[in-house]
LUMPAZA-925296 format. One line per field, with one value per residue (C-alpha): y, x, z negated; residue in one letter; residue number from 1. Coordinates in steps of 0.1 Angstrom, whole numbers, plus 5000, padded with zeros to 4 digits. Layout:
<recs>
yy [Y/...]
xx [X/...]
zz [Z/...]
resn [A/...]
resi [NUM/...]
</recs>
This chain:
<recs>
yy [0516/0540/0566/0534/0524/0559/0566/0532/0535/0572/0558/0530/0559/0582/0554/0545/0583/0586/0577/0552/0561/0543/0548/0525/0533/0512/0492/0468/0432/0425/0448/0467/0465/0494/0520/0555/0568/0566/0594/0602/0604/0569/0550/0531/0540/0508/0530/0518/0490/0454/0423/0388/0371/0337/0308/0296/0325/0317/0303/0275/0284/0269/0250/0245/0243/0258/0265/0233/0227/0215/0173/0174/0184/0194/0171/0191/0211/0198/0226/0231/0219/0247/0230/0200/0218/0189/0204/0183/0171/0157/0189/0188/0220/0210/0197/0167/0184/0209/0185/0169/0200/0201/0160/0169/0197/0179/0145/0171/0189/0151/0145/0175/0195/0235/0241/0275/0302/0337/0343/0326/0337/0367/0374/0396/0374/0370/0375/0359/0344/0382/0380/0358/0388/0396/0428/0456/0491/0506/0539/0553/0580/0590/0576/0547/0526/0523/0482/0486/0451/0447/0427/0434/0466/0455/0475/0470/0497/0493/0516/0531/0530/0526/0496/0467/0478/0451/0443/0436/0437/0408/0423/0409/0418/0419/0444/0455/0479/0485/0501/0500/0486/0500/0488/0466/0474/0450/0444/0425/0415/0400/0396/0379/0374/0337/0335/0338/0313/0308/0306/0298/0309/0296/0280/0243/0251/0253/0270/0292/0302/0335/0326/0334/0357/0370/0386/0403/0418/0438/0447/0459/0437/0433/0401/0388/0385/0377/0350/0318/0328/0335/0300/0280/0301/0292/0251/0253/0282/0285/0318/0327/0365/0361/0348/0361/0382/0395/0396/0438/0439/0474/0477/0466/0435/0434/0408/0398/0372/0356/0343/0327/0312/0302/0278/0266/0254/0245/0226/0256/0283/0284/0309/0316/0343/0362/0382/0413/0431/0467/0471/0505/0494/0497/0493/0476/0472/0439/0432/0396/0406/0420/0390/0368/0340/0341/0301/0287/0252/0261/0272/0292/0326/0340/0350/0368/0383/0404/0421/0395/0422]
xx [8697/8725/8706/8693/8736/8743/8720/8722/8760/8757/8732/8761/8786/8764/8752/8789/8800/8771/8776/8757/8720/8727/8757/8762/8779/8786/8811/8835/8820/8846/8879/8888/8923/8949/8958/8944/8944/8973/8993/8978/9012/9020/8986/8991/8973/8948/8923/8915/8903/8914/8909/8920/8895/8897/8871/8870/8889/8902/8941/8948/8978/9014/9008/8983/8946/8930/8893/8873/8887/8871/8873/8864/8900/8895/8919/8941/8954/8945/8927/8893/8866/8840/8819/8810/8815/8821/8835/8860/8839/8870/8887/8893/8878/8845/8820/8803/8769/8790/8807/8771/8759/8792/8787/8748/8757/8784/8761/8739/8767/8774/8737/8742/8722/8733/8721/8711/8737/8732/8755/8733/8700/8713/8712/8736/8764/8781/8817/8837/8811/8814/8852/8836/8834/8862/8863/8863/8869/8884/8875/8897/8882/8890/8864/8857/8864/8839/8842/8825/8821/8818/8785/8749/8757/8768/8784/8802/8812/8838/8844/8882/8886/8854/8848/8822/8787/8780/8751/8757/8727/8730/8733/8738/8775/8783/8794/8830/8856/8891/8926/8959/8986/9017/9014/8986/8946/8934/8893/8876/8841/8812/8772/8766/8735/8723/8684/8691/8682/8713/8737/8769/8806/8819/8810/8807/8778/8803/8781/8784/8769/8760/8796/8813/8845/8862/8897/8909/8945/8953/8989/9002/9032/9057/9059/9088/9063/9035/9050/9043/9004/9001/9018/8997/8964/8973/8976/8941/8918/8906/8909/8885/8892/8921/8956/8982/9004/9030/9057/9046/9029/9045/9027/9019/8998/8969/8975/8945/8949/8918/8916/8883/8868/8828/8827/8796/8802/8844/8866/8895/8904/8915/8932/8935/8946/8941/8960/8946/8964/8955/8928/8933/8908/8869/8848/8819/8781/8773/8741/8723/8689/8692/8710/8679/8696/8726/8719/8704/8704/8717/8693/8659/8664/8651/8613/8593/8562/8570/8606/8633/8644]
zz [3779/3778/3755/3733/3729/3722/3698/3676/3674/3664/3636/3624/3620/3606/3579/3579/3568/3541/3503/3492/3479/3445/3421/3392/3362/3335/3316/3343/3342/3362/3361/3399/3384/3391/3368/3389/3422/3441/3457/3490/3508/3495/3508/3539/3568/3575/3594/3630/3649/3640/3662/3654/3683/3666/3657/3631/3616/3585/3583/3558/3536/3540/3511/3480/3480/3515/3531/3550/3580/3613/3613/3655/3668/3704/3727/3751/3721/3691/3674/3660/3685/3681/3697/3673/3639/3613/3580/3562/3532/3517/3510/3475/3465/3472/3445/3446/3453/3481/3502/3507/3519/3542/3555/3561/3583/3599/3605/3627/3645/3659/3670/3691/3667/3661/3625/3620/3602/3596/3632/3653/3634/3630/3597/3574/3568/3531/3525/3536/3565/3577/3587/3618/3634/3661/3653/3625/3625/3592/3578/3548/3527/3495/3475/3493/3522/3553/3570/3608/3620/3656/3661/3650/3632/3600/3575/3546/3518/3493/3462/3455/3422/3404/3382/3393/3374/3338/3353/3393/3415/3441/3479/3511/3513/3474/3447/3463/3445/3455/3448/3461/3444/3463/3495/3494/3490/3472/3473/3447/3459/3431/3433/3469/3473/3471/3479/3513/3539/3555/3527/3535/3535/3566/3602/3587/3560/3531/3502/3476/3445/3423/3406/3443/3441/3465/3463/3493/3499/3533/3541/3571/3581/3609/3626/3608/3582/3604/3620/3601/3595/3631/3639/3617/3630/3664/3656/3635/3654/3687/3700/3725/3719/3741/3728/3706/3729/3708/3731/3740/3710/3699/3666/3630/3621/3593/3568/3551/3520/3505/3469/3465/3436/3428/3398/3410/3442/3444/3420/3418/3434/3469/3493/3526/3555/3586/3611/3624/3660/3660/3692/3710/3735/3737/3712/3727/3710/3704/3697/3680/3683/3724/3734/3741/3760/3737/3718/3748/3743/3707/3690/3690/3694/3660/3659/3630/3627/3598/3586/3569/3545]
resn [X/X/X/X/X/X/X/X/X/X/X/X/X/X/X/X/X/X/X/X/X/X/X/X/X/X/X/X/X/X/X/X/X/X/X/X/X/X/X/X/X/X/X/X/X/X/X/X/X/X/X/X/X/X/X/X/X/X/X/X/X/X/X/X/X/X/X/X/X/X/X/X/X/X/X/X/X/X/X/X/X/X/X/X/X/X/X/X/X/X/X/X/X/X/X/X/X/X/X/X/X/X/X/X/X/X/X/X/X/X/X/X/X/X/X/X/X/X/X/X/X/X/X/X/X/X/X/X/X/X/X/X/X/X/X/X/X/X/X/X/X/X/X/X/X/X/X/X/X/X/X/X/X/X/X/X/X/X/X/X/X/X/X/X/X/X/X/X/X/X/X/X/X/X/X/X/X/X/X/X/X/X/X/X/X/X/X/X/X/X/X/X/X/X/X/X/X/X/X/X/X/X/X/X/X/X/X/X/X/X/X/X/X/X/X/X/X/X/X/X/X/X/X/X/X/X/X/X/X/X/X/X/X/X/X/X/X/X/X/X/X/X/X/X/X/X/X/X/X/X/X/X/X/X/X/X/X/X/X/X/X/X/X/X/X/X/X/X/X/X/X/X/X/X/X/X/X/X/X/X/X/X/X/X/X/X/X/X/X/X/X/X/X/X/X/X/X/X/X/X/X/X/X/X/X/X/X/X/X]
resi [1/2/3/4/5/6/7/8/9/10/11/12/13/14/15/16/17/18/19/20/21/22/23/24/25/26/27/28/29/30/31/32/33/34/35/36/37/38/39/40/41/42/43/44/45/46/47/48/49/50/51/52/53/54/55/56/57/58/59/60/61/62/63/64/65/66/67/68/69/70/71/72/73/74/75/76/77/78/79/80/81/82/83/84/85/86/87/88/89/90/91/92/93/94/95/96/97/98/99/100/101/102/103/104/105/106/107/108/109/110/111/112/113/114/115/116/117/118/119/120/121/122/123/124/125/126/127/128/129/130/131/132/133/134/135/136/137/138/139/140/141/142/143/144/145/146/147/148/149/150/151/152/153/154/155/156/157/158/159/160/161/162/163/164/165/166/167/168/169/170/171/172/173/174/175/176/177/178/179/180/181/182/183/184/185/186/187/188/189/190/191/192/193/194/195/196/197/198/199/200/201/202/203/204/205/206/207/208/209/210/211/212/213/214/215/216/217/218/219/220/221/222/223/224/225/226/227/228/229/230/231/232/233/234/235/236/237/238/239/240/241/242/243/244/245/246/247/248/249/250/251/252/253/254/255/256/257/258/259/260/261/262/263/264/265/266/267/268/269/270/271/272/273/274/275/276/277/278/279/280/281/282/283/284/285/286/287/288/289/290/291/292/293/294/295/296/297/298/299/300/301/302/303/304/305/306/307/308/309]
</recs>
């Protein structure tokens, strides 16, 4: 079994290191932004393992337009029960046909019913459904960016510099370029795919389109800064990963702000955050397809008698 670890997570940071098999070139459909490589002295250092260890994970903003939030409030605390995930249908940025989609999957969370999502059928999740993971390890390189994600191998590769292709072929993870714009790396993220499944962007069945944008910024910030995000994090998400101790906590935090926008699927574009604490500890595999009594009494661990994709 030891070998068997060894070897798969040699393969992830092998496949993690390599270049991507297909480059695109071609007019931007949609700009990366930025005006040329930065200095190299003057890039921040993101690389490293990030945890933030909470469920849901995204934090609604201090004000304006936010993601759907959990409806079942657990009672000792008041945060998100993850245990009966009903999406607030209501949120404002949901279209008509969406926050159907949302109450459906909501109406079986009450009946006791897990409906299946790509995390517990494990399936490559889309962005931002991939920022469920605990976990991720960053590797900066100066052509791209390598995204590690703690659980079921995935891997996610992001472009410095390089414009988004005119003609985008949909992938599980999206078309994602990047470049820094003084402090801050800013990822723009295009061509999720949609005939999928499992389609969705969040925990509560929130779904998406082939219009789905994503808009990520990642600073690294001190807790002055961290503070209020980490506050309201703590009031919406449970955090299972452990808590917040930030009492000894001797280092930076990773901000990560979300600007998302499908005109298929939401009204207007809506934002939202996380807080990342850098983990110097283990790096453990995790592993959806080993874990065979992982959903018991959830849901059927995932059978198939040829290859998903």
């Amino acid at each position: 079994m030891n070998v068997q670890r060894d070897f798969l997570l040699l393969a992830t940071l092998a496949a993690a290191l390599a270049t991507p098999a297909s480059a695109q070139t071609a007019a931007p459909a949609v700009a990366a932004g930025g005006s040329g490589k930065q200095e190299a002295a003057s890039v921040p250092d993101f690389s490293g393992i990030w945890r933030h260890g909470s469920l849901p994970w995204l934090i609604p903003p201090a004000s304006g337009l936010g993601p759907v939030t959990n409806r079942s409030r657990r009672k000792d605390n008041g945060q998100s029960d993850y245990a009966s995930l009903v999406g607030d249908y209501t949120n404002p940025i949901l279209q008509p046909w969406a926050a159907e989609v949302v109450k459906k999957k909501g109406e079986l969370s009450l009946a006791g019913i897990l409906y299946p999502s790509p995390a517990n059928q494990c399936w490559p999740e889309p962005v931002p459904f991939l920022f469920k993971h605990m976990a991720m390890q960053l590797l900066q390189q100066p052509d791209k960016l390598t995204m590690l994600f703690n659980e079921n191998h995935e891997v996610r590769w992001v472009r410095l510099n390089e414009p988004h292709p005119a003609h985008v072929k949909p992938s599980w993870h999206g078309d994602a370029v990047a470049h820094y714009e003084g402090d801050t790396l800013v990822i723009d993220t295009v061509g999720v795919k949609t005939d999928q499944p499992y389609g969705m962007i969040d925990l509560f069945g929130t779904p998406y389109t082939d219009k789905l944008h994503v808009v990520e910024r990642y600073r690294l910030v001190d807790y002055d800064v961290a503070k209020a995000d980490l506050e309201r994090g703590a009031k919406e998400n449970w955090r299972p990963g452990g808590p917040a101790n930030t009492s000894n906590y001797n280092d930076k935090f990773l901000q990560v702000h979300f600007t998302i926008q499908d005109e298929g699927a939401f009204t207007t574009p809506w934002t939202a955050t996380m807080i990342y604490l850098r983990d110097r500890g283990d790096w453990p595999e995790v592993d959806c397809a080993e874990n065979r009594f992982g959903f018991e009494h959830e849901a059927d661990v995932p059978k198939a008698g040829k290859a998903d994709f």
